[in-house]
PyMOL Python script that loads the backbone (N, CA, C, O; Angstrom):
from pymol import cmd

cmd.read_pdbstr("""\
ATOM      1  N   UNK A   1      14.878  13.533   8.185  1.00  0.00           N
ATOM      2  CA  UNK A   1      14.431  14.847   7.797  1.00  0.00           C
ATOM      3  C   UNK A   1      12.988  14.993   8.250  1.00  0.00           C
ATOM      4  O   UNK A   1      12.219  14.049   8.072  1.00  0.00           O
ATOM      5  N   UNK A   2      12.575  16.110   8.823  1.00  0.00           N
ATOM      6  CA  UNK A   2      11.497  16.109  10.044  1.00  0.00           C
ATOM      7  C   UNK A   2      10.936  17.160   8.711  1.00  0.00           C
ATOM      8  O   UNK A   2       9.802  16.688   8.633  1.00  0.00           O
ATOM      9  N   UNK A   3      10.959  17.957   7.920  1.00  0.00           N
ATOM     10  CA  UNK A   3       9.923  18.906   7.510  1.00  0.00           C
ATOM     11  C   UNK A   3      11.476  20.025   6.622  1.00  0.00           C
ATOM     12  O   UNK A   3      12.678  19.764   6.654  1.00  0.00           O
ATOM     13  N   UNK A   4      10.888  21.021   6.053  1.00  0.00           N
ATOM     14  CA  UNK A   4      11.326  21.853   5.265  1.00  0.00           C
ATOM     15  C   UNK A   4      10.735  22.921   4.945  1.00  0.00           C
ATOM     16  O   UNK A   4       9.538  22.936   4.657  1.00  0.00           O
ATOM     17  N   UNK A   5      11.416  23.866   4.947  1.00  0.00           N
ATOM     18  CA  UNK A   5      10.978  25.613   4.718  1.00  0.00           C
ATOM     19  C   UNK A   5      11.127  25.861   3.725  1.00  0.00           C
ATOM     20  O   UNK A   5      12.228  25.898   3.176  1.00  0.00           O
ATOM     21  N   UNK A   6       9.571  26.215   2.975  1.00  0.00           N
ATOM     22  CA  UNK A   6      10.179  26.933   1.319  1.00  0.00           C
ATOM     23  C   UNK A   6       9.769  28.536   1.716  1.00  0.00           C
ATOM     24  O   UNK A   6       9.361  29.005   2.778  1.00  0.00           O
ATOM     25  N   UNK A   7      10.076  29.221   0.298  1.00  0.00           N
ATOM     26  CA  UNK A   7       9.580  30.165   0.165  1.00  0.00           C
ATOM     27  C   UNK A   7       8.761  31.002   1.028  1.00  0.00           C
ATOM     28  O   UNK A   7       9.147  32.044   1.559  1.00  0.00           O
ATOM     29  N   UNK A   8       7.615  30.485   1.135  1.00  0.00           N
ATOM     30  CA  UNK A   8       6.361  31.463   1.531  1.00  0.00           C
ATOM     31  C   UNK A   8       6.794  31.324   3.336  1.00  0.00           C
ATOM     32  O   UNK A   8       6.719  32.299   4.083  1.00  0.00           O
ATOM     33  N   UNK A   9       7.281  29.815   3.850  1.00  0.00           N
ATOM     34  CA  UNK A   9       7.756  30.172   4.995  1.00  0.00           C
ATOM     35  C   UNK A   9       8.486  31.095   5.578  1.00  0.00           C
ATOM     36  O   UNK A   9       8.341  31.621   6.681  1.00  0.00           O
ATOM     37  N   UNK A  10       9.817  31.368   4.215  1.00  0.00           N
ATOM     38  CA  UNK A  10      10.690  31.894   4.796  1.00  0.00           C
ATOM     39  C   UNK A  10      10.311  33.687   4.723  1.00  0.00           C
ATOM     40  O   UNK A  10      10.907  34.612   5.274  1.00  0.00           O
ATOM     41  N   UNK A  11       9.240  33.714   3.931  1.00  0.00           N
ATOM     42  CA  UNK A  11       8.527  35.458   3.829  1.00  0.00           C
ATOM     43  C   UNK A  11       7.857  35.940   5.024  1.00  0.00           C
ATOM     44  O   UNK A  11       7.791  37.132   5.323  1.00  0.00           O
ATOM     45  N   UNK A  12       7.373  35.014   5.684  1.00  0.00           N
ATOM     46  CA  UNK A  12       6.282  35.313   6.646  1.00  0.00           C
ATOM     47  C   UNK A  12       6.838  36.336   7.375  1.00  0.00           C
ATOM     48  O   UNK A  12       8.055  36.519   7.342  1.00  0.00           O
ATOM     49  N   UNK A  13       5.845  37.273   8.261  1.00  0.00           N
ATOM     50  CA  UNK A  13       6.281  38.096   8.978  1.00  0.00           C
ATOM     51  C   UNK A  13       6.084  38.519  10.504  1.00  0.00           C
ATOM     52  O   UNK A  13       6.531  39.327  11.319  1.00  0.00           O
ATOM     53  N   UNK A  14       4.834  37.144  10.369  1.00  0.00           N
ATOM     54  CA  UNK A  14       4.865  36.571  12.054  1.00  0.00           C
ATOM     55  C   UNK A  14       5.531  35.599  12.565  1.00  0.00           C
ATOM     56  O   UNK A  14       5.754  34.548  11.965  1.00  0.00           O
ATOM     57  N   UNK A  15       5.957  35.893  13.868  1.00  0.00           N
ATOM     58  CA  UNK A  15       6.818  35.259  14.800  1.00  0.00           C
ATOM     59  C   UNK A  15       6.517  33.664  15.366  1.00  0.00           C
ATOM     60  O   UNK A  15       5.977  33.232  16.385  1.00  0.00           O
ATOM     61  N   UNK A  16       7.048  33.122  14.365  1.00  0.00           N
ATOM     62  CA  UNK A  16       6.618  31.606  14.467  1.00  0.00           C
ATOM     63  C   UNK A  16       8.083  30.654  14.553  1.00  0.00           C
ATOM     64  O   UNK A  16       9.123  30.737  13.900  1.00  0.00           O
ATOM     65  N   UNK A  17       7.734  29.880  15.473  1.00  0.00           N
ATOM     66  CA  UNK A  17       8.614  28.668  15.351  1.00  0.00           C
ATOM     67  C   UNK A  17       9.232  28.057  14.002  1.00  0.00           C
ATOM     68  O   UNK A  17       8.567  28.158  12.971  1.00  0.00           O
ATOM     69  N   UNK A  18      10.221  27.560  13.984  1.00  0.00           N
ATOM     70  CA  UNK A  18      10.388  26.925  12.177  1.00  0.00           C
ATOM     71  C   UNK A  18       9.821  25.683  12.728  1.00  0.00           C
ATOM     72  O   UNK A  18       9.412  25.145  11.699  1.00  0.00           O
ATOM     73  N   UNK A  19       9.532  24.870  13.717  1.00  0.00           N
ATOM     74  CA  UNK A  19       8.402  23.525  13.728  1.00  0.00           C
ATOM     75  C   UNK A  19       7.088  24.180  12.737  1.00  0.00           C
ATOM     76  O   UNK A  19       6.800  23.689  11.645  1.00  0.00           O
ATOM     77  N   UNK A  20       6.465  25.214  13.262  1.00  0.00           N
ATOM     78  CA  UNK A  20       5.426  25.884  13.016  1.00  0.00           C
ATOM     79  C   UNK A  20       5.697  26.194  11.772  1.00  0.00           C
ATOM     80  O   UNK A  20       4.861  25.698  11.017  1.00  0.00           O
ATOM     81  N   UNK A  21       6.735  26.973  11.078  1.00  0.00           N
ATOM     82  CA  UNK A  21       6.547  27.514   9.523  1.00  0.00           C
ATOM     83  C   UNK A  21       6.477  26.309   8.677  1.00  0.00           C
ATOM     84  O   UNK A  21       5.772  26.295   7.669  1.00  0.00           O
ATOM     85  N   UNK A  22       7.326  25.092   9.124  1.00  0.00           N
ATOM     86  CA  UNK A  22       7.435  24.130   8.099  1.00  0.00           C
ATOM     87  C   UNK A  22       6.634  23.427   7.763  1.00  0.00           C
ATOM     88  O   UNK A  22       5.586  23.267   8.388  1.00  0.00           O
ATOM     89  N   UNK A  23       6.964  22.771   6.575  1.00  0.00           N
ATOM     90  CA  UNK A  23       6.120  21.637   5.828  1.00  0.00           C
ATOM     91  C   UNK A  23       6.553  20.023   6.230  1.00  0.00           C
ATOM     92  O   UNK A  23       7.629  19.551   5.863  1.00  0.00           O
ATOM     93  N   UNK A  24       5.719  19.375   6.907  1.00  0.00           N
ATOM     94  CA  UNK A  24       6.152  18.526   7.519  1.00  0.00           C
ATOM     95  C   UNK A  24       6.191  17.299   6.445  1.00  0.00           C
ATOM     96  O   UNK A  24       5.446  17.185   5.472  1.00  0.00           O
ATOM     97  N   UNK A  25       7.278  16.368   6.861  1.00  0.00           N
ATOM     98  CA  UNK A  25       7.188  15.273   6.111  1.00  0.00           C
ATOM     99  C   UNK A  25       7.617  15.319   4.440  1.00  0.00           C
ATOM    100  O   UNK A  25       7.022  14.590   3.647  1.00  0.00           O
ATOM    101  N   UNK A  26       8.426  16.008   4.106  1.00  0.00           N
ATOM    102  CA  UNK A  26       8.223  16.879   2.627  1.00  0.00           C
ATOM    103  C   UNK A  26       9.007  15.365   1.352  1.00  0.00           C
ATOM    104  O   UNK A  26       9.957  14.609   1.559  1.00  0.00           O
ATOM    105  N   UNK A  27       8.313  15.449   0.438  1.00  0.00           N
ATOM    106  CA  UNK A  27       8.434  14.387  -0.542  1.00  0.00           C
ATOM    107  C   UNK A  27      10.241  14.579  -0.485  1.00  0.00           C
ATOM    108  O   UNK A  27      10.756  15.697  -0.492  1.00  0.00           O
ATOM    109  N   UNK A  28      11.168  13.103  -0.422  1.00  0.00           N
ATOM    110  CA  UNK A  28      12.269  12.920  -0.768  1.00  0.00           C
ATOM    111  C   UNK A  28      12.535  11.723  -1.715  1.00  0.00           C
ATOM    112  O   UNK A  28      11.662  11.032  -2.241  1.00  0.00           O
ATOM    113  N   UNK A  29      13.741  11.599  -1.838  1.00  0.00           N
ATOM    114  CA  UNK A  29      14.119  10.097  -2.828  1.00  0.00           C
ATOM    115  C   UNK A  29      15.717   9.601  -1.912  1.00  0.00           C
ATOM    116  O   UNK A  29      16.307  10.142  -0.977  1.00  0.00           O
ATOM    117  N   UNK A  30      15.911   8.752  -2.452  1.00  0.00           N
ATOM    118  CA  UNK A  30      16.632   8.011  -1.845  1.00  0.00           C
ATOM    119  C   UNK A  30      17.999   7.997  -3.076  1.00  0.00           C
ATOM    120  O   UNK A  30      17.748   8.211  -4.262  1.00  0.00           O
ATOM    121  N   UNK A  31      19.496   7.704  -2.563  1.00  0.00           N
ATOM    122  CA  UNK A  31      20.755   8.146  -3.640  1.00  0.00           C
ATOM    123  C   UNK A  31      20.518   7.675  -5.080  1.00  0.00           C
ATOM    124  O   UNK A  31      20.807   8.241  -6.134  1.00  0.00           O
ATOM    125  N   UNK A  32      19.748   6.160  -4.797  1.00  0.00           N
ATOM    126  CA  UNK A  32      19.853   5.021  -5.940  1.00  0.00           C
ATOM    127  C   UNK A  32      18.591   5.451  -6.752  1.00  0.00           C
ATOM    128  O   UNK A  32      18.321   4.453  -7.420  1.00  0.00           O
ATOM    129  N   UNK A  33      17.863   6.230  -6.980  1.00  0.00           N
ATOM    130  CA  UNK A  33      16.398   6.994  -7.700  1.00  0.00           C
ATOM    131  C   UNK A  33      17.309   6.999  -8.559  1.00  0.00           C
ATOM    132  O   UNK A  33      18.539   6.977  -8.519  1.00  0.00           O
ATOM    133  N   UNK A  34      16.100   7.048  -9.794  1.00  0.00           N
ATOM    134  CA  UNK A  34      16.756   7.166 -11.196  1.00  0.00           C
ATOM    135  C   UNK A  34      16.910   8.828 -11.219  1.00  0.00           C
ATOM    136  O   UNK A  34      16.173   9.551 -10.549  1.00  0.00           O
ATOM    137  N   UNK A  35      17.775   9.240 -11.924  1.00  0.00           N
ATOM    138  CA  UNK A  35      17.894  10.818 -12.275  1.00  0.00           C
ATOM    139  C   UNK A  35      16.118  11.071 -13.036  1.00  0.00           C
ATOM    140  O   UNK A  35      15.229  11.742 -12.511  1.00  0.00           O
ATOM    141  N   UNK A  36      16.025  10.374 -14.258  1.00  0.00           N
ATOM    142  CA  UNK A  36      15.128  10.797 -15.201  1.00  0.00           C
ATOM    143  C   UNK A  36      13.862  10.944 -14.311  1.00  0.00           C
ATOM    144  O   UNK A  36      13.177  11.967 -14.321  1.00  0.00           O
ATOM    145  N   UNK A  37      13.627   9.992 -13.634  1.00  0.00           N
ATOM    146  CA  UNK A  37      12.568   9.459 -12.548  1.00  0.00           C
ATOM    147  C   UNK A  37      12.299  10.451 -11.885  1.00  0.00           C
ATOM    148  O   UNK A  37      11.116  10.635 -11.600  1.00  0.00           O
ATOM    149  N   UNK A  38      13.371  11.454 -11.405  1.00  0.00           N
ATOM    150  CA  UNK A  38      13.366  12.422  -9.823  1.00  0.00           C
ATOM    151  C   UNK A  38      12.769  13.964 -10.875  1.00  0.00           C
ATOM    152  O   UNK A  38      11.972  14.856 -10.585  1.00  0.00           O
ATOM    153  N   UNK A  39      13.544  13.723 -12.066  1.00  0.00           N
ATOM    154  CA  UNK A  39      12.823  15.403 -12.807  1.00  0.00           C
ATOM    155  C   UNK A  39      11.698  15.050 -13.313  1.00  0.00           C
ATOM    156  O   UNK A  39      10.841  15.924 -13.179  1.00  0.00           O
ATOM    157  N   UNK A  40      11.210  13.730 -14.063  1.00  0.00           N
ATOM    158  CA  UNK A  40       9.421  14.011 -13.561  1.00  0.00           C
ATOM    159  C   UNK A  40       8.915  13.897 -12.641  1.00  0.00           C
ATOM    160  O   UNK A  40       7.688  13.929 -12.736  1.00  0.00           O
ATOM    161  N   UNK A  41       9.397  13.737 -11.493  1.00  0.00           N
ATOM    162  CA  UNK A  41       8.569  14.007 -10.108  1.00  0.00           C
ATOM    163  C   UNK A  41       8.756  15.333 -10.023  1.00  0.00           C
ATOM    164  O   UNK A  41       7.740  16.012  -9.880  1.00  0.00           O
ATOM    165  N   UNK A  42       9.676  15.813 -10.068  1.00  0.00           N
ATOM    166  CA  UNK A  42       9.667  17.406  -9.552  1.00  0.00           C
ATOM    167  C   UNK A  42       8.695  17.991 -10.449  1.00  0.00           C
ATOM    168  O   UNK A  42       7.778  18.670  -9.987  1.00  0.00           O
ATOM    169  N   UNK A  43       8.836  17.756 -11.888  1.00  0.00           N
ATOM    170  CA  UNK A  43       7.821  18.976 -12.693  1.00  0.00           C
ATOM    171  C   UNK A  43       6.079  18.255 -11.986  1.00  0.00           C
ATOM    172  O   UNK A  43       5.089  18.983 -11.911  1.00  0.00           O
ATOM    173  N   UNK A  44       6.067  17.355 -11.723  1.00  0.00           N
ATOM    174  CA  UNK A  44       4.821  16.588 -11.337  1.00  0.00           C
ATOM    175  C   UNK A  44       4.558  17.724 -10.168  1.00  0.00           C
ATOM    176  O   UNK A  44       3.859  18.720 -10.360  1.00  0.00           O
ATOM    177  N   UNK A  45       5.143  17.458  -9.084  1.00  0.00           N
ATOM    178  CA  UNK A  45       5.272  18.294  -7.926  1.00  0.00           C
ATOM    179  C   UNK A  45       5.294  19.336  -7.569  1.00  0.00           C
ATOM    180  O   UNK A  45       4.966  19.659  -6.428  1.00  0.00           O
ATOM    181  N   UNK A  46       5.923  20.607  -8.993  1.00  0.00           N
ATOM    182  CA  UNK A  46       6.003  21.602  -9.102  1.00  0.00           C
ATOM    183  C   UNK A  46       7.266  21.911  -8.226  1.00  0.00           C
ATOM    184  O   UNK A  46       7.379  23.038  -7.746  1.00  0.00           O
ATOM    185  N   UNK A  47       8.040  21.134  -8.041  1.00  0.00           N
ATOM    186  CA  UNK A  47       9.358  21.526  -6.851  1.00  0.00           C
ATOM    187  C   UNK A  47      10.601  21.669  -7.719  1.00  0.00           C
ATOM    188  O   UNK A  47      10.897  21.055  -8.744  1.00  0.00           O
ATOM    189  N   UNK A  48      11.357  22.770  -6.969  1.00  0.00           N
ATOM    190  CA  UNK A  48      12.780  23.076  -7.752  1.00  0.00           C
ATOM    191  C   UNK A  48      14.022  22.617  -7.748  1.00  0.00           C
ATOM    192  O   UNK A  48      14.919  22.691  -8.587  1.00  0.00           O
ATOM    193  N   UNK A  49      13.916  21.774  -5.921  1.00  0.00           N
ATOM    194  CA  UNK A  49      14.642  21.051  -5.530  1.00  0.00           C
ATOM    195  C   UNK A  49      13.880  19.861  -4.828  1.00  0.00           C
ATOM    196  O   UNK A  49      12.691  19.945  -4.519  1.00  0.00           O
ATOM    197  N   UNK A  50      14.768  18.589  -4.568  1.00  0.00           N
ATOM    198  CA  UNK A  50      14.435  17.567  -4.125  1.00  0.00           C
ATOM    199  C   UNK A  50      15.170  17.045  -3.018  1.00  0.00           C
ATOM    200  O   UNK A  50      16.356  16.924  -3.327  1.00  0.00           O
ATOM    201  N   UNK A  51      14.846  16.579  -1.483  1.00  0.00           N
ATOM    202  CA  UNK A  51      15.806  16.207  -0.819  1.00  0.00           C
ATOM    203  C   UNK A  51      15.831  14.480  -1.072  1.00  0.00           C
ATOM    204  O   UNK A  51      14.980  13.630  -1.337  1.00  0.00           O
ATOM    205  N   UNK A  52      17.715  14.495  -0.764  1.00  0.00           N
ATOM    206  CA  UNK A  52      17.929  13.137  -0.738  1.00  0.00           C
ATOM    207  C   UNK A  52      18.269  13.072   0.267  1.00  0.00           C
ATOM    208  O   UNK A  52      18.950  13.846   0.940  1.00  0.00           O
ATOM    209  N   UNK A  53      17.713  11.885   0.541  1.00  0.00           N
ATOM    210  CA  UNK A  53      17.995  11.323   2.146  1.00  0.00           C
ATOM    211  C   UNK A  53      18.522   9.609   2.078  1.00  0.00           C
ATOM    212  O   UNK A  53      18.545   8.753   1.194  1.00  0.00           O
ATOM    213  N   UNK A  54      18.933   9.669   3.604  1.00  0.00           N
ATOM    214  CA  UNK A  54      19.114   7.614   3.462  1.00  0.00           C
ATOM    215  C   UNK A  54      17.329   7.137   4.379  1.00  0.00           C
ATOM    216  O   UNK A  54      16.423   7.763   4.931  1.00  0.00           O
ATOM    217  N   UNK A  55      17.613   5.848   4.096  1.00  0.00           N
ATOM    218  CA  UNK A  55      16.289   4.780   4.495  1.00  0.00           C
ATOM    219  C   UNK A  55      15.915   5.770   5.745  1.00  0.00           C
ATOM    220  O   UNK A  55      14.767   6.196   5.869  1.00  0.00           O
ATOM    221  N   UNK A  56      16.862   6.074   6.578  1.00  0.00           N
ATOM    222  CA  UNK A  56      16.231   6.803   8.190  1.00  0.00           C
ATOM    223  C   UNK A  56      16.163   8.365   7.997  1.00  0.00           C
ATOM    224  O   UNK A  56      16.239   9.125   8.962  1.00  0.00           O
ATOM    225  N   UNK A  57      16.029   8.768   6.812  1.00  0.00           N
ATOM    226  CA  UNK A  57      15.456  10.171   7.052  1.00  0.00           C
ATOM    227  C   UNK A  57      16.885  11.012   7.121  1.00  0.00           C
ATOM    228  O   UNK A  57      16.810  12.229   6.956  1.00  0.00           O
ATOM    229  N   UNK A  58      18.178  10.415   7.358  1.00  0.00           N
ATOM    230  CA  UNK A  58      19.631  11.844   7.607  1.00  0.00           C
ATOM    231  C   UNK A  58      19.384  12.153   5.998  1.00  0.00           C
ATOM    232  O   UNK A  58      19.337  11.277   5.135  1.00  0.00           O
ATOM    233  N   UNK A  59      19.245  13.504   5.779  1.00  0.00           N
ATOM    234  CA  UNK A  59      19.398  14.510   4.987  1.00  0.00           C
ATOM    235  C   UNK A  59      20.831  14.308   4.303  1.00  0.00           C
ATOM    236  O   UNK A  59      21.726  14.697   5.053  1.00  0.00           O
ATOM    237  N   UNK A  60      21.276  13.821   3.118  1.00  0.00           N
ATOM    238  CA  UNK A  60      22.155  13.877   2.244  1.00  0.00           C
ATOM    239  C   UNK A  60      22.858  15.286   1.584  1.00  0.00           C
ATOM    240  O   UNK A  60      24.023  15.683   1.599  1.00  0.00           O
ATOM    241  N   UNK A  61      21.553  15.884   0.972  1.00  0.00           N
ATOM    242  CA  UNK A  61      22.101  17.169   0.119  1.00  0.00           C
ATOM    243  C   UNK A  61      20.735  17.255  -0.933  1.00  0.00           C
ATOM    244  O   UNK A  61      20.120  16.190  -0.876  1.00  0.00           O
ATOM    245  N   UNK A  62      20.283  17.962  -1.607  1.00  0.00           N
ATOM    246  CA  UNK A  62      19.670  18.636  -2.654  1.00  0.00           C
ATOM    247  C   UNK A  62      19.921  18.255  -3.835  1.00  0.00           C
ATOM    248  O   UNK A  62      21.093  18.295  -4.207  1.00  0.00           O
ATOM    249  N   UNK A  63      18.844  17.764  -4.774  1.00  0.00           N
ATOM    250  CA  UNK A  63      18.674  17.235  -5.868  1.00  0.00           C
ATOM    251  C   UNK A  63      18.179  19.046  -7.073  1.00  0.00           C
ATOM    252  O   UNK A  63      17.028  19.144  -7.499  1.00  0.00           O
ATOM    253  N   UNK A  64      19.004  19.928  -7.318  1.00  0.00           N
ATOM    254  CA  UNK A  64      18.222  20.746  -8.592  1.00  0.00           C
ATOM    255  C   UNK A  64      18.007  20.240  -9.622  1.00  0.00           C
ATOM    256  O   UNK A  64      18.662  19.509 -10.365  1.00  0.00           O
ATOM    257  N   UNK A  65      16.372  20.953  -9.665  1.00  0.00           N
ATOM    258  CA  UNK A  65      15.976  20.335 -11.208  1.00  0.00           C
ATOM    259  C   UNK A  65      16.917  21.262 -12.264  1.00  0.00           C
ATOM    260  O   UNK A  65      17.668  20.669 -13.039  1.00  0.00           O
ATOM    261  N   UNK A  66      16.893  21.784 -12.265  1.00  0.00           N
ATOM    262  CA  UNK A  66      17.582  22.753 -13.511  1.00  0.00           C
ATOM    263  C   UNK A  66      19.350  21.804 -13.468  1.00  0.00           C
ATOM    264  O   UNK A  66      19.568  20.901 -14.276  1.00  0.00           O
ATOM    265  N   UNK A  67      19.780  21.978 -13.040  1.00  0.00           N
ATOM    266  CA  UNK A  67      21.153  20.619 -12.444  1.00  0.00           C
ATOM    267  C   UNK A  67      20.774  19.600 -13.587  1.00  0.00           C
ATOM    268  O   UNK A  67      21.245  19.476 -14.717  1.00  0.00           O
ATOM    269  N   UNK A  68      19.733  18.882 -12.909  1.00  0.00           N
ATOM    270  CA  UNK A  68      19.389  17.316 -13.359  1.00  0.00           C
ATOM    271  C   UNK A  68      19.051  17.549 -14.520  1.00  0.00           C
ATOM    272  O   UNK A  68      19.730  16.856 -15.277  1.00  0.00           O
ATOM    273  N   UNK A  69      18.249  18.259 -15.122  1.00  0.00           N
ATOM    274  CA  UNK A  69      17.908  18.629 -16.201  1.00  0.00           C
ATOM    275  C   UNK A  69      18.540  18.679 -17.729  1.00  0.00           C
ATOM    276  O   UNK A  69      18.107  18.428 -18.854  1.00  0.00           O
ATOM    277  N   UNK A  70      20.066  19.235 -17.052  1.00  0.00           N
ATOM    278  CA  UNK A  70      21.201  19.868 -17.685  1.00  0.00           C
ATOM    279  C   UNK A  70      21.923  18.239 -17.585  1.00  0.00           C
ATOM    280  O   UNK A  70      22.155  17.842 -18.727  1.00  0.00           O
ATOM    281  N   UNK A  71      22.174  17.603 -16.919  1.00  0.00           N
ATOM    282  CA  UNK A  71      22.697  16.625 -16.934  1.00  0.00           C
ATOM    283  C   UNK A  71      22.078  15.424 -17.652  1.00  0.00           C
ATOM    284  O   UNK A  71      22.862  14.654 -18.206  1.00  0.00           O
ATOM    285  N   UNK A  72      20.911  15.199 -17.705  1.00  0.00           N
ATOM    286  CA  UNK A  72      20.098  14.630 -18.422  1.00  0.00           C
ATOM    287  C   UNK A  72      20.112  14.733 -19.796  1.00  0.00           C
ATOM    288  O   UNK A  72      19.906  13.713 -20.453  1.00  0.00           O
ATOM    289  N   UNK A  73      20.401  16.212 -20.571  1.00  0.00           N
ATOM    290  CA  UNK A  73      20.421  16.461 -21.714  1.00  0.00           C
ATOM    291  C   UNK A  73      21.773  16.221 -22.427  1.00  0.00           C
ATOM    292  O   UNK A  73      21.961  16.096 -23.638  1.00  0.00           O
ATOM    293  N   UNK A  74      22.753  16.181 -21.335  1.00  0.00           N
ATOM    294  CA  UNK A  74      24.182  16.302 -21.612  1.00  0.00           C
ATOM    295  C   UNK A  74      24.754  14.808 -21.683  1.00  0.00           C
ATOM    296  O   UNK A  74      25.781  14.472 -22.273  1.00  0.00           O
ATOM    297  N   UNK A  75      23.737  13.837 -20.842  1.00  0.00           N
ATOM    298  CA  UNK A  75      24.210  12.676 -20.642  1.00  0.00           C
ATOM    299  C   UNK A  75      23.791  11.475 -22.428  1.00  0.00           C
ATOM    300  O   UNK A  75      22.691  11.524 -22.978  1.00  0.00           O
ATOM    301  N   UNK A  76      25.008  10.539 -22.957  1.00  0.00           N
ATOM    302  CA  UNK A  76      24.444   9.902 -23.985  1.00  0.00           C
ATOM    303  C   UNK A  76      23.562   9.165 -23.917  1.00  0.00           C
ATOM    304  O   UNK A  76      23.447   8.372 -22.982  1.00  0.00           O
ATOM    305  N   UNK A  77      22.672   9.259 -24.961  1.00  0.00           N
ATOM    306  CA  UNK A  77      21.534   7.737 -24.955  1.00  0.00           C
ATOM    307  C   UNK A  77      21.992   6.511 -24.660  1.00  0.00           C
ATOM    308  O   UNK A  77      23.190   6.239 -24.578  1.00  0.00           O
ATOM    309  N   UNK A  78      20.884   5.560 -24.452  1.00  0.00           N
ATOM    310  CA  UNK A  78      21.197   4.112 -23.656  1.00  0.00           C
ATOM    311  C   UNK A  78      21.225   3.677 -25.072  1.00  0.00           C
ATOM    312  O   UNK A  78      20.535   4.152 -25.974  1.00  0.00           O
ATOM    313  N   UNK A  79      21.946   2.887 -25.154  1.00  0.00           N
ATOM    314  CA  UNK A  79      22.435   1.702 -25.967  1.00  0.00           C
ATOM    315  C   UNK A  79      21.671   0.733 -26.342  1.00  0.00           C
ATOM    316  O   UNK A  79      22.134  -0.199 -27.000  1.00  0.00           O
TER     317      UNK A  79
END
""", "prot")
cmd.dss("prot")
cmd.show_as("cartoon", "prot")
cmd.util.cbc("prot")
cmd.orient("prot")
């Protein structure tokens, strides 16, 4: 994963490359991250989503906080 377009990229209204709009290098986690671990990074981060990727960067799929959140609350305490 080379970079990522949020928001304010995708508003712009000059004619720019998406190399150019994006945010390069953008914070990810890896499958085996703890759930609890990845939603205080996001509120840390201020991010809504999180990419998961493998060791070389291929793009997996999207971590939502509101998702994780919900799953977190839903999931039983540790033993």
């Amino acid at each position: 994963m080379l970079g990522q377009l949020g928001q304010a990229a995708l508003a712009r209204e000059d004619d720019v490359s998406v190399e150019e709009a994006m945010t390069a290098g953008p914070s990810t986690v890896r499958p085996s991250f703890e759930l609890d671990r990845a939603v205080e990074r996001m509120h840390r981060e201020h991010l809504n989503t999180l990419p998961v990727t493998t060791s070389d960067g291929r793009l997996l799929g999207l971590l939502d906080r509101a998702t994780a959140e919900q799953a977190l609350a839903e999931s039983p305490a540790p033993a």
